[in-house]
KELUM-134868 format. One record per residue (C-alpha): residue in three letters; x, y, z. Coordinates in pm, 1 decimal. Layout:
REM KELUM-134868
REC;residu;px;py;pz
REC;Ala;X;Y;Z
...
***
This chain:
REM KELUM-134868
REC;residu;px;py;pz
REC;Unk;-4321.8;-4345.0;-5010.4
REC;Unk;-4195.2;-4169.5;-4728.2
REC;Unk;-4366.8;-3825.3;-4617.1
REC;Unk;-4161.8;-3518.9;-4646.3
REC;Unk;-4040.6;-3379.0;-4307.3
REC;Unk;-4184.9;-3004.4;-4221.2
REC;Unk;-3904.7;-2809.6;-4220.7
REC;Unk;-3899.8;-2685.6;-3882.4
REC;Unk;-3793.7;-3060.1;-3811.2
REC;Unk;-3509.8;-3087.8;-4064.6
REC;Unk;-3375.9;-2742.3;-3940.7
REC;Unk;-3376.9;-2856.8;-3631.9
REC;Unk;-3213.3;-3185.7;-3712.5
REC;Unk;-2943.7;-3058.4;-3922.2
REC;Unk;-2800.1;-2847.8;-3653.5
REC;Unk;-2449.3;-2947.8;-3504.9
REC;Unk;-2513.4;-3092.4;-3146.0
REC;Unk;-2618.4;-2858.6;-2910.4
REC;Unk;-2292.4;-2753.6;-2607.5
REC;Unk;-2368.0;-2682.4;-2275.5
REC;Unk;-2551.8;-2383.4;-2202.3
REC;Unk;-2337.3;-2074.9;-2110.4
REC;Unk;-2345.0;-1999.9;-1764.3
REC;Unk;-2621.9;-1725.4;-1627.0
REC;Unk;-2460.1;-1400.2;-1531.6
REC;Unk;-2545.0;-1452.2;-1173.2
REC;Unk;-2326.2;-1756.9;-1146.3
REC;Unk;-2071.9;-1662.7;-1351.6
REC;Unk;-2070.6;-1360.1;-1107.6
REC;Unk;-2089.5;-1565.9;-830.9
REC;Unk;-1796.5;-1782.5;-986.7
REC;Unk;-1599.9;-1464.4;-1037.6
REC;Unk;-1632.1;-1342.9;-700.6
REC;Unk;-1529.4;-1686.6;-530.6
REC;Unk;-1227.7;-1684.7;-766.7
REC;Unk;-1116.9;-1289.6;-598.1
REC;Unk;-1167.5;-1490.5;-265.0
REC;Unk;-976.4;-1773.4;-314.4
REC;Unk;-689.5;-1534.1;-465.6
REC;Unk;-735.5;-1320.3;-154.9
REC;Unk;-691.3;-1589.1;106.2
REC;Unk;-378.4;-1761.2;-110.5
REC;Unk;-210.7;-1400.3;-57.0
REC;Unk;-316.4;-1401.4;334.7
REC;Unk;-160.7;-1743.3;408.9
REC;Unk;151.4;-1668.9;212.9
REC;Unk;154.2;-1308.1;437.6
REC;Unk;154.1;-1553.2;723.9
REC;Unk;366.0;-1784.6;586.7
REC;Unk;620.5;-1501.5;534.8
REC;Unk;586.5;-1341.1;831.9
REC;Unk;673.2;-1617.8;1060.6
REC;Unk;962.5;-1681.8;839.5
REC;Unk;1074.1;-1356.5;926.0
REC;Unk;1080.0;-1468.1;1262.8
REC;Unk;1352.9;-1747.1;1248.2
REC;Unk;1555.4;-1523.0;970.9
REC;Unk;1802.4;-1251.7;1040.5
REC;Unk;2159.2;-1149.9;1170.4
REC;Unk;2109.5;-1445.6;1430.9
REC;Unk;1880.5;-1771.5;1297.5
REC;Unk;1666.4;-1904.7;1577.5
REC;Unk;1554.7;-2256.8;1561.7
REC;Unk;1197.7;-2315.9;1540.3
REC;Unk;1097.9;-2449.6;1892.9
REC;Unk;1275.5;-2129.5;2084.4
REC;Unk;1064.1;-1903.3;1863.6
REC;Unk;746.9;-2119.7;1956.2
REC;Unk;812.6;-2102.6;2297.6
REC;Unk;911.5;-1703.5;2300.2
REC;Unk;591.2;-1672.8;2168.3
REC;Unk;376.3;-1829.3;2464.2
REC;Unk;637.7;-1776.0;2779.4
REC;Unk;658.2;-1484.5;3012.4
REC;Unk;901.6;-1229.8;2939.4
REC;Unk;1058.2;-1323.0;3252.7
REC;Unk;1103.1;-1654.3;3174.7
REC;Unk;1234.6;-1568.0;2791.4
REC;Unk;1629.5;-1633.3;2685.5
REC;Unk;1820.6;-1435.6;2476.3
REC;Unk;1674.8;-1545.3;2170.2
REC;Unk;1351.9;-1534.1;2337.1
REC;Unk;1369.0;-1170.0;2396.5
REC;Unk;1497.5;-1123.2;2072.6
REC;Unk;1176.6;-1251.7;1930.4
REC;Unk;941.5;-1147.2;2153.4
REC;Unk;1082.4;-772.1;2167.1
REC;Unk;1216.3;-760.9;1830.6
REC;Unk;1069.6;-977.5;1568.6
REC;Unk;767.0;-1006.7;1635.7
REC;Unk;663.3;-659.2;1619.7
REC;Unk;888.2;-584.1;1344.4
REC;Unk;660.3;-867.5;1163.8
REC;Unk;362.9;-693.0;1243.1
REC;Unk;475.7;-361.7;1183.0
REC;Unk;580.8;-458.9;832.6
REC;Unk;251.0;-608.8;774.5
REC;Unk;53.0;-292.7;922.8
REC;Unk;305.7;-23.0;675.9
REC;Unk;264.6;-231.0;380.0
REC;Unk;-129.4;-273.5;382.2
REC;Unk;-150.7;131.4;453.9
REC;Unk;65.9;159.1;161.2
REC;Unk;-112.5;-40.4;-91.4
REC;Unk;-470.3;132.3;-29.5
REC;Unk;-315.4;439.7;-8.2
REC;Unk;-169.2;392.1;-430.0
REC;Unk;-511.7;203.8;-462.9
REC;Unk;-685.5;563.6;-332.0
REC;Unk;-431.8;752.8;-539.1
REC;Unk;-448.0;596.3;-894.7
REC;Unk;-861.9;603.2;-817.4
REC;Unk;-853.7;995.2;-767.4
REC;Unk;-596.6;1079.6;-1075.7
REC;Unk;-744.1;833.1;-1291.3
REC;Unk;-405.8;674.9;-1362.7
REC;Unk;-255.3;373.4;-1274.5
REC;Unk;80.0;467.8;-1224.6
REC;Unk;41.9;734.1;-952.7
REC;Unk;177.4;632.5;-580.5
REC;Unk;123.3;834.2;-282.4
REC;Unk;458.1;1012.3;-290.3
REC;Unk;309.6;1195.8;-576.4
REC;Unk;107.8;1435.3;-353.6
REC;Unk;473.6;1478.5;-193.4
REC;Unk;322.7;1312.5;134.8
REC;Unk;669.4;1141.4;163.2
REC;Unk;856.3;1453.5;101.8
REC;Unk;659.4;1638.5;359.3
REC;Unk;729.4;1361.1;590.8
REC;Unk;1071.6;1399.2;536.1
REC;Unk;1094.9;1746.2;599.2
REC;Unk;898.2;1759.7;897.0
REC;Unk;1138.9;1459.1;1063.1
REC;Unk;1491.0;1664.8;982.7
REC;Unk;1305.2;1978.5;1132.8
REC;Unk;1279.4;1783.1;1432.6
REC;Unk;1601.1;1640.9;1468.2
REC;Unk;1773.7;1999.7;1421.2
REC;Unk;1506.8;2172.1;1615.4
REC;Unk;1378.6;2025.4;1869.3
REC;Unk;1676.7;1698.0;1904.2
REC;Unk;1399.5;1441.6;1858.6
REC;Unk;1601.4;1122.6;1831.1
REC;Unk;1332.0;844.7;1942.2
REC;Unk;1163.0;675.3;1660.6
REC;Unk;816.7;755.1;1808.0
REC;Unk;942.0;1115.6;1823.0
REC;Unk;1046.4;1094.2;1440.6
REC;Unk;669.6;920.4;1393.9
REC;Unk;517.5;1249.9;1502.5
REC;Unk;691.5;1439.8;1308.1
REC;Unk;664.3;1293.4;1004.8
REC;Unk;256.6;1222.2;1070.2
REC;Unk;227.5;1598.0;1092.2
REC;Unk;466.1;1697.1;736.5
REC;Unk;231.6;1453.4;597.1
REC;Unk;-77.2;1569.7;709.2
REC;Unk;15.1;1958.4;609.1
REC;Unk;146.6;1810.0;272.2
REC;Unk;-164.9;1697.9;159.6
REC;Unk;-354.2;2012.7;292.1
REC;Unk;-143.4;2206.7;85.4
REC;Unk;-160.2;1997.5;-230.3
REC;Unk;-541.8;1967.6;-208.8
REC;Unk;-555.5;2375.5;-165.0
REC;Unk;-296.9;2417.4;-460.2
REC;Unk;-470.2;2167.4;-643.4
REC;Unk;-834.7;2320.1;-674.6
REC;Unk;-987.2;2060.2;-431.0
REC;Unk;-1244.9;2390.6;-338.9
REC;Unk;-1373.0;2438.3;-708.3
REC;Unk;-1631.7;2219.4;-870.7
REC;Unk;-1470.7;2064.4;-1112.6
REC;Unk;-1157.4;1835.3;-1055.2
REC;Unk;-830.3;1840.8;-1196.7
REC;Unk;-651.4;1514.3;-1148.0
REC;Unk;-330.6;1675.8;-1319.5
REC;Unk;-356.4;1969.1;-1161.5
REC;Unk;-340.3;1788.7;-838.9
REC;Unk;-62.0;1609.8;-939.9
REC;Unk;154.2;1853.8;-1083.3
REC;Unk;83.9;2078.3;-698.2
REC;Unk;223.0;1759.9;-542.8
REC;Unk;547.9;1754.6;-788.7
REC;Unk;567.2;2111.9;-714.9
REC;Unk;562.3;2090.3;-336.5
REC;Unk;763.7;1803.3;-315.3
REC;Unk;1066.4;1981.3;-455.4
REC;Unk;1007.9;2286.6;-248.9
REC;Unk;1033.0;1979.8;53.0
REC;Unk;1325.5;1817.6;-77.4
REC;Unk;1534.0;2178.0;-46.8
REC;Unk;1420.9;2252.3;232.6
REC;Unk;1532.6;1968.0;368.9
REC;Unk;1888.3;1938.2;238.2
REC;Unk;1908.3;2322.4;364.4
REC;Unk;1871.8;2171.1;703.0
REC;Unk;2091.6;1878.1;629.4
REC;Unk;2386.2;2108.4;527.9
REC;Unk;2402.2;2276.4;866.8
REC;Unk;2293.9;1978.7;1092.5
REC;Unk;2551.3;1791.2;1339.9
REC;Unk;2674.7;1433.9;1212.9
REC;Unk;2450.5;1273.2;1477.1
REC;Unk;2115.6;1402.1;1316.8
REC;Unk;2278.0;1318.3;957.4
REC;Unk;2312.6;988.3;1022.0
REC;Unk;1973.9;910.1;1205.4
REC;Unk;1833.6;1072.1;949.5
REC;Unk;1966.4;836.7;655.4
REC;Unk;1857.8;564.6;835.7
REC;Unk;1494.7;696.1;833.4
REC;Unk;1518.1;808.0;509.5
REC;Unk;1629.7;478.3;338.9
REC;Unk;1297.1;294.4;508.1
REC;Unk;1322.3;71.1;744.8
REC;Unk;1132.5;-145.3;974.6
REC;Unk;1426.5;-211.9;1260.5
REC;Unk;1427.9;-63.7;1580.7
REC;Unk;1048.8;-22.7;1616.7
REC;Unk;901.7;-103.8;1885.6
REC;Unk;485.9;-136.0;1971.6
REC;Unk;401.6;184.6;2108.8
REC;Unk;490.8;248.0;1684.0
REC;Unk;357.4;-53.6;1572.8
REC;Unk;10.8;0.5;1756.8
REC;Unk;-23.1;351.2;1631.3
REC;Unk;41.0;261.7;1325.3
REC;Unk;-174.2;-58.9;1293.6
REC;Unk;-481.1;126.0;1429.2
REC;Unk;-464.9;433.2;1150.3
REC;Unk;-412.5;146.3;902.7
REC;Unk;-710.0;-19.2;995.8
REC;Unk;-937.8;288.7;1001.9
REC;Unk;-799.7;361.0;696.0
REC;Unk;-862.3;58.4;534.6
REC;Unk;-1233.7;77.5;655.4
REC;Unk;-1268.4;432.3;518.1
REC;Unk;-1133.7;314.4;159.2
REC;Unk;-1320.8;34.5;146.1
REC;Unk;-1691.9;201.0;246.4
REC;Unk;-1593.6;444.5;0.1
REC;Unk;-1565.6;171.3;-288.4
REC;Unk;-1885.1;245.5;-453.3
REC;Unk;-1793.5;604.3;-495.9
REC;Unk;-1427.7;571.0;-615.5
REC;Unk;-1617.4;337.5;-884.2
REC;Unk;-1813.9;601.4;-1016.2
REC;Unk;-1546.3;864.8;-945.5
REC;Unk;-1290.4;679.4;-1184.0
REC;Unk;-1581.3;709.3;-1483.5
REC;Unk;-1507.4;1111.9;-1488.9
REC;Unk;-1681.9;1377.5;-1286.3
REC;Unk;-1945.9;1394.8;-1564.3
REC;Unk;-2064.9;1050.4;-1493.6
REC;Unk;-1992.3;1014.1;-1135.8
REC;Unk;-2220.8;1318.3;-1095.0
REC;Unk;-2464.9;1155.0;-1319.0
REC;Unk;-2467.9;863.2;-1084.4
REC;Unk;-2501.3;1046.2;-761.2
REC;Unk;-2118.0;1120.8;-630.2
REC;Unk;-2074.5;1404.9;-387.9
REC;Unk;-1747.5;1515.4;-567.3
REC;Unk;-1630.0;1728.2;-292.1
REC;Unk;-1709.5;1480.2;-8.7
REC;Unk;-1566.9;1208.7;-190.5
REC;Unk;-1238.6;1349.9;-291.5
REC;Unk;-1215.7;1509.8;118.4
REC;Unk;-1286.7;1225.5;289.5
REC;Unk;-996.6;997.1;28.1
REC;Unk;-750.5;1279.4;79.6
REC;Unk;-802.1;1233.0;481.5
REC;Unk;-715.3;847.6;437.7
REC;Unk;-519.8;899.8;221.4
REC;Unk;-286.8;1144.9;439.9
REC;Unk;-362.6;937.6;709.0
REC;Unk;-246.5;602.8;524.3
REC;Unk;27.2;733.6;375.6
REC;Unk;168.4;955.5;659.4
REC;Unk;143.7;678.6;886.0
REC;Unk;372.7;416.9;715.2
REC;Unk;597.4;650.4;625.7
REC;Unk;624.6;747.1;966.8
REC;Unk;659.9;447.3;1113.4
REC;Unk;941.9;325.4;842.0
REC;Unk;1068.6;603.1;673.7
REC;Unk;949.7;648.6;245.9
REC;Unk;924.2;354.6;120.0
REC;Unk;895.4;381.5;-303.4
REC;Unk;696.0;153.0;-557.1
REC;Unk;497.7;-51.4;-273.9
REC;Unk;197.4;165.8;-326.7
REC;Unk;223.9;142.5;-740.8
REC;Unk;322.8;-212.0;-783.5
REC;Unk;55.3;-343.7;-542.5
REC;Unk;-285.6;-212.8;-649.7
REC;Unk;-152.9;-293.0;-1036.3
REC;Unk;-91.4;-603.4;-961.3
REC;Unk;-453.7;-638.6;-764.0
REC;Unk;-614.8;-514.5;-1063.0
REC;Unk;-489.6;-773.4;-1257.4
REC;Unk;-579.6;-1016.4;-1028.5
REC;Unk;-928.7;-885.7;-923.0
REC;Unk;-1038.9;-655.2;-1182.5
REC;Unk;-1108.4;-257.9;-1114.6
REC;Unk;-1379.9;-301.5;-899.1
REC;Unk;-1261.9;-97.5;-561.7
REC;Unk;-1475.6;-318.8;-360.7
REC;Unk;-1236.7;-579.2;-420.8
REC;Unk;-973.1;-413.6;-511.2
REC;Unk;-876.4;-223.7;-228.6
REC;Unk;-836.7;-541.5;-1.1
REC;Unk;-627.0;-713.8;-278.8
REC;Unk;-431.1;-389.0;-285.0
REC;Unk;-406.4;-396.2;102.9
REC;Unk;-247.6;-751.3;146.9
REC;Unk;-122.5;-748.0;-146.3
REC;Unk;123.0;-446.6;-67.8
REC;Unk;188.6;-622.5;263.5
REC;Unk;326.9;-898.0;107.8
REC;Unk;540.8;-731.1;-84.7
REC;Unk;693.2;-560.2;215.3
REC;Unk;710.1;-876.9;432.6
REC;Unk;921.5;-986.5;117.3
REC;Unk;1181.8;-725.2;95.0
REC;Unk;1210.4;-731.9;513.0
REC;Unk;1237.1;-1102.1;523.4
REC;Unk;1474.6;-1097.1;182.6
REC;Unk;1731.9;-805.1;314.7
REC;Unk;1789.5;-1015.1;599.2
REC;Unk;1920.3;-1316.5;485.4
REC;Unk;2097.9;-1191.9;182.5
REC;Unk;2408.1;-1048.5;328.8
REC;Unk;2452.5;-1201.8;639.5
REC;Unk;2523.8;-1101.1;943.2
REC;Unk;2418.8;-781.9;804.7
REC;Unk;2050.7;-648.0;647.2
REC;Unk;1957.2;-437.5;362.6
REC;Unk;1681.1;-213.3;465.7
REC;Unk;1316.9;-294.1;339.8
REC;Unk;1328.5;90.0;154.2
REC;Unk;1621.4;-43.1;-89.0
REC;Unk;1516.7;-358.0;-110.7
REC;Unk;1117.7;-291.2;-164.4
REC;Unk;1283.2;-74.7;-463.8
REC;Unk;1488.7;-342.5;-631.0
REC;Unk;1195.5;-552.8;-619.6
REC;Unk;929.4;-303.0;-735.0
REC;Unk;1137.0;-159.4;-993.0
REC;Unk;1129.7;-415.8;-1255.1
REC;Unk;768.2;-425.0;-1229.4
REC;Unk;736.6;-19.0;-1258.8
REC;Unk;900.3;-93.8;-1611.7
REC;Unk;685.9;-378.3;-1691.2
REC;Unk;387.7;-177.1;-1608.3
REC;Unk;531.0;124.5;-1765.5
REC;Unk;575.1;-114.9;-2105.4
REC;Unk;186.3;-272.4;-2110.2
REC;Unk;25.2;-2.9;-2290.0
REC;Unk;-350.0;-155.1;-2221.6
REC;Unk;-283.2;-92.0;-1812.0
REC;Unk;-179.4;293.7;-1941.6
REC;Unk;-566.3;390.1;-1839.5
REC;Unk;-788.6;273.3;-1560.8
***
């Protein structure tokens, strides 16, 4: 006669067979974090990948060992197409690059601050500002030089978002995402008449360099533009990035980002200065551009979550793909011809506006 087993034992036996363990929440957190990486370098190679296409494409295909050699010969050496390249291309390449990363962490900024994901900078009328400030100077003072129409438009910027941030209540000790918002709207029509006031009365030479500013595009730059505008990109990017932790709080509420230590005030001045600074500065250098800075950091966030410290790199080269696309995709499409990188940025960004308008779970941060 057998002996009964305890019933710890049959318990134990009767159990289906045991899967592997779940992962800890370090390594799955590690995992996670390798997985951003890996998403973030695929997006960097295909930047590069896209920007040296952009470097054979265009009203006059180069073959691919002329553009090698521009690249490491002396200017006084350099052919036709070499020059073309060298002076031309390449810093076109790297302008788009530079105006698309300073887009995307300027919307990445933006949406963190309002608490919504489908704000873009030209919601605190930093575009219209821009705009306004560049016709002034054409009728005014007969700027015609793009790095003449880059000063101009750095400084509507920067007094747009001074005003919006005084209209808005930045000062008081509460903040008022909509409130900010709805000071931007207002200013940015107030901008817009003003300048088709000065359009009305302005010669046909200022009309015209005007719409090509104002339809965004990244020809006829040179790199005294491109530098500038790569350097305030990069400070910009290293002022929204260090101020990651904060933004995460910040997007909780002010409630709860005071609860977990956020200087309110400093926070929200030192993101409107990079934010200006972002936003102003690839507008400047290419005219308003629309739905780079919403499409991008939506798409990030799909890719690498809400965290900012992630999310405003993803947002950065993600946005600068996106206008490396439209630069390199204007070109070729109606040859000999282009279509600036404003229009086409804006047929490609708006289908996803409506998709992201349409996904009611992405309607919150």
């Amino acid at each position: 006669m057998s002996t009964p087993q305890p019933l710890a034992d049959v318990t134990a036996n009767s159990r289906p067979p045991r899967r592997d363990a779940a992962p800890s929440g370090r390594g799955a957190l590690l995992r996670h974090a390798s997985t951003r990486a890996l998403s973030l370098l695929l997006a960097a190679a295909l930047l590069v990948l896209l920007a040296a296409a952009g470097l054979f494409v265009g009203s006059r295909s180069i073959p691919i060992a002329d553009v090698w050699a521009a690249l490491f010969s002396p200017s006084d050496q350099l052919t036709d197409d070499g020059l073309i390249v060298q002076l031309v291309r390449v810093p076109r390449a790297v302008l788009g690059i530079f105006v698309g990363l300073a887009l995307g962490v300027a919307g990445a900024l933006m949406q963190g601050l309002t608490r919504n994901p489908l704000a873009e900078p030209g919601i605190l009328g930093v575009n219209a500002g821009a705009a306004a400030a560049v016709i002034a100077a054409m009728v005014w003072f007969g700027a015609r030089q793009p790095l003449q129409h880059f000063a101009a438009a750095f400084v509507g910027a920067a007094a747009a978002t001074a005003l919006v941030y005084l209209l808005g209540g930045i000062a008081r000790s509460t903040t008022d995402p909509v409130r900010l918002v709805l000071a931007g709207a207002g200013l940015a029509v107030v901008f817009s008449a003003f300048t088709r006031i000065l359009l009305l009365s302005a010669p046909e030479d200022v009309y015209d360099s005007y719409r090509v500013w104002v339809t965004g595009s990244l020809q006829g730059r040179g790199w005294d533009v491109t530098l500038i505008t790569a350097a305030v990109a990069v400070v910009g990017l290293i002022a929204a990035w260090l101020l990651a932790p904060q933004l995460n709080a910040a997007s909780l509420g002010d409630e709860l980002g005071r609860a977990l230590g956020v200087n309110r005030t400093l926070t929200w001045t030192i993101a409107g200065i990079a934010l200006f600074a972002l936003a102003g500065a690839a507008t400047a250098a290419a005219g308003p551009i629309a739905f780079i800075g919403l499409a991008a950091p939506n798409i990030a966030r799909l890719i690498v979550g809400p965290d900012y410290r992630w999310l405003i790199p993803a947002s950065a080269v993600g946005a600068a793909l996106l206008v490396t696309l439209a630069d390199v995709v204007g070109r070729i499409i109606v040859p000999p011809g282009e279509i600036e990188v404003g229009v086409m940025a804006a047929v490609i960004g708006a289908p996803v506006f409506i998709a992201l308008v349409r996904r009611q779970r992405m309607a919150k941060l």
